[in-house]
N, C-alpha and C positions, 0 to 999 in steps of 0.2 A: 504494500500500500504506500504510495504518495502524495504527494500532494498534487492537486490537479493543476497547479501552474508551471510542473515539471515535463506536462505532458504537452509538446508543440503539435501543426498541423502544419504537413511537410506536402503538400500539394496532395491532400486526402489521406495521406501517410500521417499516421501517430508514431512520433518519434520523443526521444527524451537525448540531452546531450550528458554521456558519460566521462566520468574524469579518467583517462587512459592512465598520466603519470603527470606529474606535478600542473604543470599549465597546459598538458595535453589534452586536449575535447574528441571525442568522437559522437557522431549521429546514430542512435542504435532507433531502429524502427521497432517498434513495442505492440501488441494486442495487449488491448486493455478490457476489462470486466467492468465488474460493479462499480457504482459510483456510491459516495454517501455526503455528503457536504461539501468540504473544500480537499475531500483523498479520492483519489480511483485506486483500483487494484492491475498492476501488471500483470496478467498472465502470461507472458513468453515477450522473450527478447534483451531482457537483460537478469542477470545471476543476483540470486539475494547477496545486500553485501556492497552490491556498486555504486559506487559513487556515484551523484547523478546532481545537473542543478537543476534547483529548486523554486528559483527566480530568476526573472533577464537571459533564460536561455536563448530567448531570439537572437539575444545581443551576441552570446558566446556563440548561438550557428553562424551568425553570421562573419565573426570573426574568422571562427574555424574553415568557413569556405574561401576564405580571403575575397581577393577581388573576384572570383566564378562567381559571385550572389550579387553583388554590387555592380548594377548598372545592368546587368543581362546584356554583359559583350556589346554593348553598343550605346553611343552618345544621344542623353535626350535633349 
């Protein structure tokens, strides 16, 4: 169970960003279960135990993708 602001929407994708190793992020695509207030429950896609943020993870994907997310390869 997490919190539900851990859980992003990755183009219909339920994703969460996991801490790999110190300032390292990865995107893990997640199924999610139950909801109950402000927790969902994980069912598959990441191991009990992993680190994961919890807020501002847009910010962290977006870092994590560097420039690939930023601007969509072309000048607006």
């Amino acid at each position: 169970v997490v919190p539900r602001s851990a859980v992003l929407d990755a183009a219909g994708r339920s994703v969460v960003m996991a801490q790999v190793e110190g300032e390292l992020f990865e995107e893990r695509t997640v199924r999610t279960g139950a909801e109950a207030g402000d927790s969902i429950v994980i069912e598959s896609g990441i191991d009990a135990g992993t680190r994961i943020v919890t807020r501002g993870g847009s910010y962290v994907r977006l870092a994590a993708h560097g420039s690939e997310t930023i601007g969509h390869g072309h000048v607006h």
